[in-house]
LUMPAVEX-550927 format. One record per atom (N, C-alpha, C): x, y, z. Coordinates in steps of 0.05 Angstrom, whole numbers, plus 5000, padded with zeros to 4 digits. Example, Ala and Ser with C-alpha at 12.3 -4.5 7.8 and 13.67 -1.06 7.14 Angstrom:
% residues 2
526448865156524649105156526449345156525749555142527349795143525850015157
% end
This chain:
% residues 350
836536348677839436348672840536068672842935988656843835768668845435828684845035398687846735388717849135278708851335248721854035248718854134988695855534928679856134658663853734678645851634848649849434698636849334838605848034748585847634848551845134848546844734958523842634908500842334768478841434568470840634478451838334548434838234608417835934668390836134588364834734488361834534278340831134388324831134348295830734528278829234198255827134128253826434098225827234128190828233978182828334158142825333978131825034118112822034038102822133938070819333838063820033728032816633988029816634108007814334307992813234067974810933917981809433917950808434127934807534357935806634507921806434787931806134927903806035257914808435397913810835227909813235427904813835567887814435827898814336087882812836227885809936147896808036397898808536517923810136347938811836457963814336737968814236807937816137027929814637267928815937507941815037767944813537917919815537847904813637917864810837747867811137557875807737487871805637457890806737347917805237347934804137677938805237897945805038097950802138287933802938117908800238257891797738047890798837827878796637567885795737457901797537467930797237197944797936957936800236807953800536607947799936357970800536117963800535907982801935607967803235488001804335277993803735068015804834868007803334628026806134318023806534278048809334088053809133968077810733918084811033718112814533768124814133748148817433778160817633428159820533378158821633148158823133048191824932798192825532728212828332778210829632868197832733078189832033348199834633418210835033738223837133838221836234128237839134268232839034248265841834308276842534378305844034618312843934728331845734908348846234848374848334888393848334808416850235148429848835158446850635378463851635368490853335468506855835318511856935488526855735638547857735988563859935698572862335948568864935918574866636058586868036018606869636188627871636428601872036398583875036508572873236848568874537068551873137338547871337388538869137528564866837598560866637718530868737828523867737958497867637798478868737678472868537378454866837148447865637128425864336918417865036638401865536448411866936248382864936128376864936168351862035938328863835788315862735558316864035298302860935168282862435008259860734968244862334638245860434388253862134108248861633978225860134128210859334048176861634168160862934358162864734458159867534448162867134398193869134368202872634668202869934848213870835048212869735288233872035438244871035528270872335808274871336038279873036318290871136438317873736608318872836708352872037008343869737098353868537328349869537558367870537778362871537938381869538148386867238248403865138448401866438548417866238898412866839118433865239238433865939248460862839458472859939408468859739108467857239048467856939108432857639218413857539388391856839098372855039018364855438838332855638918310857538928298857538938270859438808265858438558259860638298247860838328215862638298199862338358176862638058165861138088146860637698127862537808109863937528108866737468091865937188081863336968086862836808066863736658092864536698114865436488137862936418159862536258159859936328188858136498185857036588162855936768162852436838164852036618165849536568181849136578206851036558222851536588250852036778260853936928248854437218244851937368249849837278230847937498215846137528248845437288250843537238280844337388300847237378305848537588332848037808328848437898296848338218290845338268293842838108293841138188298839838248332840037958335839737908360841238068391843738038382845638258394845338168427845637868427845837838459847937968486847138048503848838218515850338078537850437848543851337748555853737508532856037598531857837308510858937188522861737118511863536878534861936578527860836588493859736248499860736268473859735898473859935808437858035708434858135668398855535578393857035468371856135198369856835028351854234938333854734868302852334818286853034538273850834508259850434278254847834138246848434038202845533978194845633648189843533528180843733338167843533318136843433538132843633568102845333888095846533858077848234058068846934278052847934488058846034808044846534748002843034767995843034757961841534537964841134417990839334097988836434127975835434217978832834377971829834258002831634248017830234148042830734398066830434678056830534868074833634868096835234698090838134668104837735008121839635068106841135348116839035568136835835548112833935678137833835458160833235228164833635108194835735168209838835168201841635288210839835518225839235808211839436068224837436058247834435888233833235878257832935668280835235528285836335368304838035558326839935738305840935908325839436108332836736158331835236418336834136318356833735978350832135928369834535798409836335788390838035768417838735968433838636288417839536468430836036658445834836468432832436618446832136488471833236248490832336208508835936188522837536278512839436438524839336698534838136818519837037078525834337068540833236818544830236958562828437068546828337038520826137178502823537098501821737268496818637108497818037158474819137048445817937048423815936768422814336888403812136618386813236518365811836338357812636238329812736398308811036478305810536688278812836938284814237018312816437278310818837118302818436818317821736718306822136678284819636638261819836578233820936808212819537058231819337258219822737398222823437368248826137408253828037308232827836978234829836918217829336968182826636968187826537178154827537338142827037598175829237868162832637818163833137588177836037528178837337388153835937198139836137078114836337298085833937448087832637638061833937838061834538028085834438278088837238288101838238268118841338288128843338108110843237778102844837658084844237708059841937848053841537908020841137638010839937378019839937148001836837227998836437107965834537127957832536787954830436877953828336617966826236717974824136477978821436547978821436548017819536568027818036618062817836338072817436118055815835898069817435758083819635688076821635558097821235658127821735868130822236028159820035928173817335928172814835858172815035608176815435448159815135098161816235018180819635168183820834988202820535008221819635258239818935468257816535248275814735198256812035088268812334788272812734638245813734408242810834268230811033958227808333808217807433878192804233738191803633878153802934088154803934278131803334558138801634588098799134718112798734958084798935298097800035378078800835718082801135808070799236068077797136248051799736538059800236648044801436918043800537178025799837288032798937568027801237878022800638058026802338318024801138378058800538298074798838408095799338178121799038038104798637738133800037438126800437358143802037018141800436838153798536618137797036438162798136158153799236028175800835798174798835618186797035468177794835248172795534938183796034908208796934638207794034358193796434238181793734058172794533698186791633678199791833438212790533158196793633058183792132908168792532598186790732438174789432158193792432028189793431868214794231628223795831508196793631358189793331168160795831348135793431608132794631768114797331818102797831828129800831828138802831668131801731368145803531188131803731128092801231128095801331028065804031188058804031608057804931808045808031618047807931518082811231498079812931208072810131108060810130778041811430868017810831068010809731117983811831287962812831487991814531687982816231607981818431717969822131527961823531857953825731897976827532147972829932167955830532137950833932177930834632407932837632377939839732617930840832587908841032787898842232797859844632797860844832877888848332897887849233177866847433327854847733517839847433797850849833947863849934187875848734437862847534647875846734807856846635077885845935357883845735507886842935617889841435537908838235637906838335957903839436147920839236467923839536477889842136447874842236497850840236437823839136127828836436117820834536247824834236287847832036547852831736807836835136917835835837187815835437187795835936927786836236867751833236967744831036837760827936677755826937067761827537167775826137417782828237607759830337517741830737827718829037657695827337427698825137367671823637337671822037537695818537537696817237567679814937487672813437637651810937437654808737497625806137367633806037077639807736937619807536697634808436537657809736667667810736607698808436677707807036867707804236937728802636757724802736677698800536457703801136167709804036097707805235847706805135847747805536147760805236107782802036117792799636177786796236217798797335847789797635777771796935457765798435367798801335457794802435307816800335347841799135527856798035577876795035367879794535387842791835177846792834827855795134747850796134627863796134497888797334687902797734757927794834677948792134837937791334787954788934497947789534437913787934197906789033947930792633947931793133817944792133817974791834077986790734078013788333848017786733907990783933748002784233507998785333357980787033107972788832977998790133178012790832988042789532938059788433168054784933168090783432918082783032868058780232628039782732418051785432348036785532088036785832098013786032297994785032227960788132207951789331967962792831917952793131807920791531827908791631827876792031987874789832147874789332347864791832637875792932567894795132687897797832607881797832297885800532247865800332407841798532397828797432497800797532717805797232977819797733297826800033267827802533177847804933187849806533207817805432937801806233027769805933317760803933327758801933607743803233797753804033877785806334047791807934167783810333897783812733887769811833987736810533967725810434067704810334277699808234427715807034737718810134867728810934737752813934797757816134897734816834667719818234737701817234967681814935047688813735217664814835557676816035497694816635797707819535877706821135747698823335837687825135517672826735677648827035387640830435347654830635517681833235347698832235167719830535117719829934877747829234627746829334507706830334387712833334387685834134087697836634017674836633687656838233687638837833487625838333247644840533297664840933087675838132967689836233217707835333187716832333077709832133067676830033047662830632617657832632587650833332407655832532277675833832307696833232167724830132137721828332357722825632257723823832087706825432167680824231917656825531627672826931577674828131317674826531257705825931397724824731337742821131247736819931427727817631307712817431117700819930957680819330767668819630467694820630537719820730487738818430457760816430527756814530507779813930847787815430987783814131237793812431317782810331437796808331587786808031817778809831977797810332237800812932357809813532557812815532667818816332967826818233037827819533307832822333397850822933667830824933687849825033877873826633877895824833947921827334247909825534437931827034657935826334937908829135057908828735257885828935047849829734897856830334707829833534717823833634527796836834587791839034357799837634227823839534007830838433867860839833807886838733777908837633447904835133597925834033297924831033277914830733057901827833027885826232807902823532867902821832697919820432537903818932287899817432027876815131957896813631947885811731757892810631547875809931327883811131107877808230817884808130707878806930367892807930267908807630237934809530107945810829847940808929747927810029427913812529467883812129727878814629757867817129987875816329997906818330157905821930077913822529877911825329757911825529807887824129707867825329747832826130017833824230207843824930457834827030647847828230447881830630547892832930537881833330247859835530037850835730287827833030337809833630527793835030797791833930837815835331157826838431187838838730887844841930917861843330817829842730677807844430647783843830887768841331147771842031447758843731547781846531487800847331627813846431807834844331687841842331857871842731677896842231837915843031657944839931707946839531377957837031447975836931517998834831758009835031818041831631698052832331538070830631468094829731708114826131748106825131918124822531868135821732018155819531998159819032308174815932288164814732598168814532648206816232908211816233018233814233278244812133138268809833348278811733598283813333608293814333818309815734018299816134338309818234448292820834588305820434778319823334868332822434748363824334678376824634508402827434618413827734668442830834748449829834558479832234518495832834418522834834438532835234398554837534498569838734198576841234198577842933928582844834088607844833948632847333978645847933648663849633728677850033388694848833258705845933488712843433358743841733308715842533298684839933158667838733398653836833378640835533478615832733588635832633888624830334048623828834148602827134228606825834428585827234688581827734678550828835058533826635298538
% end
């Protein structure tokens, strides 16, 4: 239980996908099997919770990205919060979760804004799953909290999207993860020291500054299945795991050069992911020093990842901030969901 004054903090991972996106979707993984392969970053999402003297029956969620806040009235212990497009990720978690003890707040908070294509919104839900799980005393694993905020994302908000986010951010570090109709195995991959740095020499993030709608991408891409999507996705999966053996080796050519080949196979799976603007930005970045590229997430806008020479990678920042992109400063994060307790006598373990 806490002790008087004291909170929760949880703090949440967003991730960048090199490869395999899409085979992470129920239409394919379910019949094929799919798999993808990424890394969590040093950007997150947060929750903090907060019991408060005022009515037990009452919950207030505040969002400071937003900058927007309501007080939840539960009776009788009863959840059924209805989504009106307000908080509604926060919403969704109580209605699941259904803590029986209220009278607190929980305030949120990302470093990147939902459509980023860096898992935003899934870190949001499972920041608060993971705050109210050690509010509540819960003894979930990794794989129930992933799975939780899965059915809270897919199945209660109706947003549409692939499994692997929940998973990535859940565990944290480099992940390959195989999906089936049957089973989920989340593969941490331990790549060397060295490896590492080069990747985060090498890599260069931009925001497009170009908003987009991942769930609705998703809809669009699943009413135009047909044969070549199945095969534009088995390519994506070969991908996926060429790159696995390519980080374990060291083989960072030979990955820059997959990261291209990707994005290509990528675009071959619906022609909304990408845009002219965005076709742009990457030409003019290649003629720049990049080697490779892509855009992170469902496609469409967000943020795109380069790899690059390090000896040219200023030309190719100077390039990307005159196509209207912000550069973001990162580096790859081991870890994935983390909570702790803050009160006046100092910091514990969540």
């Amino acid at each position: 239980m806490l002790i008087k004054n004291e909170k929760i903090h949880c703090r949440v991972p967003l991730r960048i996908s090199f490869a395999g996106g899409g085979t992470d979707l129920p239409f394919y993984y379910e019949k094929y099997g799919g798999a993808v392969i990424g890394s969590t970053i040093d950007k997150f999402a947060y929750s903090t919770l907060t019991p408060h003297k005022f009515d037990k029956n009452k919950i207030l969620v505040r969002s400071t990205d937003y900058d927007i806040e309501t007080v939840l009235k539960i009776k009788a212990k009863f959840f059924d919060l209805e989504y009106d497009g307000k908080l509604d990720l926060a919403k969704a978690v109580l209605n699941v979760m259904k803590p029986k003890k209220l009278g607190f707040e929980m305030v949120t908070a990302s470093d990147s804004a939902p459509g980023s294509g860096l898992g935003s919104s899934t870190s949001i839900v499972t920041s608060i799953v993971g705050a109210l799980k050690s509010y509540m005393r819960l003894s979930l694993t990794s794989y129930e909290i992933a799975e939780l905020a899965h059915k809270i994302e897919r199945v209660n908000l109706s947003i549409k999207g692939g499994i692997q986010d929940q998973y990535a951010c859940t565990f944290g570090g480099f992940y390959f993860i195989e999906f089936n109709k049957n089973k989920i195995i989340v593969n941490p991959l331990k790549i060397r020291s060295d490896i590492i740095h080069e990747l985060e020499s090498c890599l260069v993030l931009a925001d497009t500054n170009i908003s987009r709608d991942s769930s609705e991408i998703h809809s669009i891409q699943a009413k135009s299945i047909n044969d070549k999507t199945i095969e534009s996705l088995h390519d994506m999966k070969k991908h996926a795991y060429n790159m696995k053996t390519q980080l374990l080796k060291g083989d960072v050519e030979d990955f820059a050069n997959e990261l291209h080949e990707s994005w290509l196979t990528k675009k071959k799976i619906s022609d909304i992911i990408s845009t002219k603007k965005i076709e742009k930005i990457y030409s003019n970045a290649r003629k720049h020093g990049a080697i490779s590229g892509k855009v992170l997430g469902a496609g469409g806008g967000g943020h795109m990842l380069f790899y690059v020479n390090l000896e040219k990678r200023r030309e190719l920042e100077k390039n990307l901030i005159r196509s209207g992109c912000q550069i973001i400063p990162f580096c790859f994060e081991n870890h994935g969901l983390q909570t702790w307790k803050v009160s006046e006598k100092g910091v514990k373990p969540g």
